[in-house]
C-alpha positions as CSV (number, residue, x, y, z in Angstrom):
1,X,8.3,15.9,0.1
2,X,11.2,18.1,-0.5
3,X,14.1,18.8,1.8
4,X,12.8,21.1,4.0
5,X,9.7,18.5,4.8
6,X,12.3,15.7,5.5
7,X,14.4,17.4,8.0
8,X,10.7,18.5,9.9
9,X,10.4,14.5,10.7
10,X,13.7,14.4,11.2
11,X,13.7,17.2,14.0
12,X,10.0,15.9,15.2
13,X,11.6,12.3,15.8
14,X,14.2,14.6,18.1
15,X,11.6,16.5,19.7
16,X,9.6,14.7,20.9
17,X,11.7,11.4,22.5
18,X,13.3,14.6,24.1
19,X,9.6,16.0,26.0
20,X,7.9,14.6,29.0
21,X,4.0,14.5,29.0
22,X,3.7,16.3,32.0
23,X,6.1,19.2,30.4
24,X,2.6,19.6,28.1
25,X,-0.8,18.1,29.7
26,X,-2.5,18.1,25.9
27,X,0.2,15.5,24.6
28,X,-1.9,12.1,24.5
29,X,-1.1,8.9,25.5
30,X,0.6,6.2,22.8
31,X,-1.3,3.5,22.4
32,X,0.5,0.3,20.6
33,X,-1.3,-1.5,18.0
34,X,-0.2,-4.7,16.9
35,X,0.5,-5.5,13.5
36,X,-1.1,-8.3,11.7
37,X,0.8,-10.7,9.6
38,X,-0.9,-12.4,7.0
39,X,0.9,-15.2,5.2
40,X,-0.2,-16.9,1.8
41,X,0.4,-20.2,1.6
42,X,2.4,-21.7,-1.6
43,X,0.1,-23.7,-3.0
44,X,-3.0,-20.3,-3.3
45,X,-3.7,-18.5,-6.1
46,X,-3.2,-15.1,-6.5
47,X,-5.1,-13.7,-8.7
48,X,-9.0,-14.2,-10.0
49,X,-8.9,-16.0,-13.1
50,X,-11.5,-13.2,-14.6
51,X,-12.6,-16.6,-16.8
52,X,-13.3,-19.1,-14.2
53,X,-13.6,-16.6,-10.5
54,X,-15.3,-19.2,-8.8
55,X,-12.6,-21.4,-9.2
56,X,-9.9,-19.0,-7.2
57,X,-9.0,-20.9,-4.2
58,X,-6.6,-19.5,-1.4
59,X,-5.1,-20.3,1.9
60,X,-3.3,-17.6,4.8
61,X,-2.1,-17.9,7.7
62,X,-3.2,-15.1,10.2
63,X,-0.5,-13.6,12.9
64,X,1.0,-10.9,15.1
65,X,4.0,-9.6,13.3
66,X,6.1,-8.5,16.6
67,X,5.5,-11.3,18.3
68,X,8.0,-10.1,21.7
69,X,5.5,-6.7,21.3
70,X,2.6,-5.8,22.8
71,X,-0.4,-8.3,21.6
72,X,-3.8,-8.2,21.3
73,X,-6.7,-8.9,23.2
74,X,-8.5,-10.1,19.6
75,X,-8.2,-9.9,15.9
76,X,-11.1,-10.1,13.2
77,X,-10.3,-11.5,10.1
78,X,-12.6,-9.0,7.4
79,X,-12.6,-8.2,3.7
80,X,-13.3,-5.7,1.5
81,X,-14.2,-5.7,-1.8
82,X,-13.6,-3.0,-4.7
83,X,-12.4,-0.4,-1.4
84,X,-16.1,-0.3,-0.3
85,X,-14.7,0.3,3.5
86,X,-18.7,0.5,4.8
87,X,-19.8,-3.0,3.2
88,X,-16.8,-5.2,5.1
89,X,-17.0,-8.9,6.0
90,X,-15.9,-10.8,9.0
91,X,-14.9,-13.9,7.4
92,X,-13.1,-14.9,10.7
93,X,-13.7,-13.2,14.6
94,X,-13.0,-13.7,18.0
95,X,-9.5,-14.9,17.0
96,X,-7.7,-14.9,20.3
97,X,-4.9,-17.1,19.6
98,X,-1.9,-17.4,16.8
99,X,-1.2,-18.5,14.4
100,X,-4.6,-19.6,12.7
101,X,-5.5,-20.5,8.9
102,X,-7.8,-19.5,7.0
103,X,-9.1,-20.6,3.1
104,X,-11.3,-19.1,0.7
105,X,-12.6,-19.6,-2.4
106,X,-13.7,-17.8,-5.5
107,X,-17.3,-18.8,-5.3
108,X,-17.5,-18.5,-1.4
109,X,-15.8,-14.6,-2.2
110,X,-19.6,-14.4,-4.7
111,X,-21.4,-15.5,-2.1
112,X,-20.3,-13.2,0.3
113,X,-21.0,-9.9,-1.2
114,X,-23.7,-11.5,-3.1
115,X,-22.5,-10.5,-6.9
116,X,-20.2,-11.8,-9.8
117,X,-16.8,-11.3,-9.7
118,X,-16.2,-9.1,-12.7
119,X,-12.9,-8.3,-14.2
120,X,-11.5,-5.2,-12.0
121,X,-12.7,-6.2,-8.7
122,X,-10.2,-6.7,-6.0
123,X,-10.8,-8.2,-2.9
124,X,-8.4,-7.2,0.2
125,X,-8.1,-9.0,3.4
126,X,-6.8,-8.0,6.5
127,X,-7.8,-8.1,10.6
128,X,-9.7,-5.5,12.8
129,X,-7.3,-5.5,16.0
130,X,-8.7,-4.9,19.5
131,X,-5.8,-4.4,22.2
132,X,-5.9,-5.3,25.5
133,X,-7.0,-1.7,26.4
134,X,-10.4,-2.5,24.6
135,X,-10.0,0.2,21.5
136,X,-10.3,-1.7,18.1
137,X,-8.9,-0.8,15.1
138,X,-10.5,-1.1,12.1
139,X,-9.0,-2.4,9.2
140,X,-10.3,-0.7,6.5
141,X,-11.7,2.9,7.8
142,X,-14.8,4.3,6.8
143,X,-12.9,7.2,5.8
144,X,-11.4,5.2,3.2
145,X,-7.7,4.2,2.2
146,X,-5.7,2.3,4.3
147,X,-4.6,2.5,8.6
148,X,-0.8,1.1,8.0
149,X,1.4,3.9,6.9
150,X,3.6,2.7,3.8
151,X,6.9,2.3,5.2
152,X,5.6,-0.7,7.3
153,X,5.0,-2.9,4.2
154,X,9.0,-2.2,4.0
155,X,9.6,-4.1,7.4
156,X,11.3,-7.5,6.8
157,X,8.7,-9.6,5.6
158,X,5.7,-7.5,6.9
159,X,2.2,-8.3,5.5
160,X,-0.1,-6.6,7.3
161,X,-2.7,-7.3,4.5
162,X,-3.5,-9.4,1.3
163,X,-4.9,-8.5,-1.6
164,X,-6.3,-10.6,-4.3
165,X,-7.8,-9.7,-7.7
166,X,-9.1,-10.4,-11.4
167,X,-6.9,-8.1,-12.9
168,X,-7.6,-5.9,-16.2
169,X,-4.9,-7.2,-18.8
170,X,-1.9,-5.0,-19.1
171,X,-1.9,-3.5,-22.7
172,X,1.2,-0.8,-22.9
173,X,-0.6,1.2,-25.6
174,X,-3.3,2.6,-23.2
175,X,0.2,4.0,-21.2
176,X,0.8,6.0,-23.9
177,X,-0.8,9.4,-23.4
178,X,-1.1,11.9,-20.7
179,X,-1.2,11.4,-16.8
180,X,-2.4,13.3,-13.9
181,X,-1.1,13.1,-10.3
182,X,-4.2,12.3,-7.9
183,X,-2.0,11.6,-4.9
184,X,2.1,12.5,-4.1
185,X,3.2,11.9,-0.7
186,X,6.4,13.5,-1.4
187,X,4.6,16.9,-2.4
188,X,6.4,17.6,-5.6
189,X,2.9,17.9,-7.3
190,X,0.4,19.9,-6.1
191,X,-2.6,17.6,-6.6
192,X,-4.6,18.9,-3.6
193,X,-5.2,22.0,-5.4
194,X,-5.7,20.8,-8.6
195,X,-4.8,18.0,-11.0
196,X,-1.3,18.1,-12.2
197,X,0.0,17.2,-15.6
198,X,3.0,14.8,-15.4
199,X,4.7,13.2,-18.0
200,X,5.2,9.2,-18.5
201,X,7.5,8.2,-21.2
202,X,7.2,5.3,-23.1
203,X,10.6,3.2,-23.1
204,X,10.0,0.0,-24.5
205,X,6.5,-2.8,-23.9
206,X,7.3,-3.3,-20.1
207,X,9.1,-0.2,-19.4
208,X,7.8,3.3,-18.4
209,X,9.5,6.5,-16.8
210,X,8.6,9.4,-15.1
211,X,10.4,12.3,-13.6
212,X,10.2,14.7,-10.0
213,X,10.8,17.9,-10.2
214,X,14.2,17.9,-8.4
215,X,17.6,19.4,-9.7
216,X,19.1,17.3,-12.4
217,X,16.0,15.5,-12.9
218,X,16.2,12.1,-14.3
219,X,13.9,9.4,-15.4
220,X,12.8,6.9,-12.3
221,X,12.4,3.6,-14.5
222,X,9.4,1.5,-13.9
223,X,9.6,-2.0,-14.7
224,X,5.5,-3.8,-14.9
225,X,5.5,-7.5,-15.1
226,X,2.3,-8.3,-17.2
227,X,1.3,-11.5,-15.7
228,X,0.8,-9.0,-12.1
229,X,0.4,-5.6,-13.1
230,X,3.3,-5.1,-10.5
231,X,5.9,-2.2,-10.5
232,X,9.4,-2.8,-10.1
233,X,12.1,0.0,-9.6
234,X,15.2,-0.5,-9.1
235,X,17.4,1.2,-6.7
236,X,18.2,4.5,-8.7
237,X,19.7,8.1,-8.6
238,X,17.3,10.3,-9.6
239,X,18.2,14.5,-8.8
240,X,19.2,16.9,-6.4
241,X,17.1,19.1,-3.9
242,X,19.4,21.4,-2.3
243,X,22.6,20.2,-4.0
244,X,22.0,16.7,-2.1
245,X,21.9,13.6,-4.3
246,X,18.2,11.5,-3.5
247,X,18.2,7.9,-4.4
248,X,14.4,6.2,-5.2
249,X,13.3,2.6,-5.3
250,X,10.0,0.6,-5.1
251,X,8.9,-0.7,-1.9
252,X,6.5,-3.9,-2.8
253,X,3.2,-4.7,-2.1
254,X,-0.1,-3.9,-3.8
255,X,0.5,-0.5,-4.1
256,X,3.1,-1.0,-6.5
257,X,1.1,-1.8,-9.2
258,X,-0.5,-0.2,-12.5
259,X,-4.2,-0.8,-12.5
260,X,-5.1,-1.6,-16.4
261,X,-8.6,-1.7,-15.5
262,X,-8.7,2.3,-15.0
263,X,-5.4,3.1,-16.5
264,X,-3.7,4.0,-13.3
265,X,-0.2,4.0,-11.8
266,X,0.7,3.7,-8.4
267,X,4.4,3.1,-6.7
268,X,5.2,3.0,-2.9
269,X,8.8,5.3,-3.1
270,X,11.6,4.9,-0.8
271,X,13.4,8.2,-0.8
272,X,17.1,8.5,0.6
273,X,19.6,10.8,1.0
274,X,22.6,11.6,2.9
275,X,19.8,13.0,5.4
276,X,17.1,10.4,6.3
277,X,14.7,8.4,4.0
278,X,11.1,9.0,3.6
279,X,8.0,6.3,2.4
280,X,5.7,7.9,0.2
281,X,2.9,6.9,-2.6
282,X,2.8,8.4,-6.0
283,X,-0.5,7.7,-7.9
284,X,-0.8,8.8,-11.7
285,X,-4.1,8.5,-13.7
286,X,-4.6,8.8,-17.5
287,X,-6.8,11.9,-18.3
């Protein structure tokens, strides 16, 4: 998302705290939805030993993240496995007061969707929220992906979901080849139209770079930790759009991650300038 994209939220932010509903009749009502808070306990795993799954034991706490904010009339504690929105579990409904915990294990996770948990298979767990209005929220939309936007996972110690899974083991060899863009939130690359090339550069076993395509480009260091999968990057300089510096880092959470499994990267950005920041996903796959 370039300049000229960031300054459009900028001047819709103005806009519209500045209209009145009845100035336009077609403006719909706001409705608040709560934001679930789910909080792993110290003592849980997390990850799926991909040698012993049914062993994988963990332990959450389930809660409203603005607790002063408007609540809900219920949550429903659900999973998904693998990002199969239209086979979810309720592991937990009807919860109608907070905080509650919750455990799970590896072989109750098997029994659940009725299968093995094979190496690759990640299993994400957050709540359906019904407000007091009545609407519910789903979770995990049939539409796929996910309902929180990204810039909520870069509240102070927001968790609106957990994720937990027998990870692929990280070998920095299959890293080095040629990527594709399958999803930019910032819209340097065109991937709606077709898959663009980008170029990941090999810096050292735990260390990869790419580059935007902004003025006096440079290389946006990733840092993976192997025992995770997880993306680091640290708060960095890294070009100009319209002669104003942008600064990056990663925003964490699970879609900071490379996925070894399918050879996949994917960061959640924080863009900032002198003009506003922005929260955006960059997803790379090897072609």
């Amino acid at each position: 998302m370039k300049l000229s994209i960031l300054y459009s939220f900028l001047f819709a932010a103005v806009l519209v705290s500045g209209c009145r509903k009845e100035d336009n009749p077609k403006v719909p009502d706001l409705t608040k939805v709560p934001i679930p808070l789910l909080t792993l306990d110290a003592t849980s795993d997390t990850k799926i030993s991909g040698q012993e799954p049914e062993a994988f034991h963990a332990k959450f706490t389930v809660d409203i993240y603005f607790q002063n904010g408007e609540l809900p009339k219920q949550l429903d504690l659900v999973v998904v496995k693998n990002d199969d929105a239209a086979n979810a579990k309720t592991v937990l409904a009807n919860i109608t007061s907070w905080p509650v915990d919750f455990e799970i294990t590896g072989q109750e996770l098997i029994d659940l969707f009725g299968e093995p948990i094979a190496l690759g298979d990640a299993f994400e767990f957050s709540t359906d929220v019904t407000t007091q209005g009545g609407l519910k929220v789903a979770a995990f939309p049939l539409a796929g992906g996910t309902p929180f936007a990204p810039g909520i996972y870069n509240m102070p110690g927001s968790s609106p979901l957990l994720r937990f899974a027998a990870p692929c083991p990280f070998d920095v060899e299959a890293y080095k080849t040629d990527f594709f863009v399958v999803r930019d939130d910032w819209q340097d690359y065109n991937f709606d139209v077709e898959n663009e090339d980008i170029t990941v550069t090999y810096i050292d076993d735990t260390h990869l770079s790419f580059k935007y395509k902004a003025e006096d480009a440079q290389p946006i260091i990733m840092e993976i930790d192997p025992e995770t999968n997880a993306i680091t990057i640290a708060h960095q300089y890294y070009g100009k759009y319209g002669g104003d510096d942008y600064f990056i880092e990663s925003i964490p959470g699970d879609l900071s991650a490379v996925d070894p499994c399918t050879t996949t990267i994917s960061v959640n950005l924080h863009h900032s300038t002198a003009a506003g920041t922005f929260d955006g996903v960059i997803v790379m796959q090897k072609k």
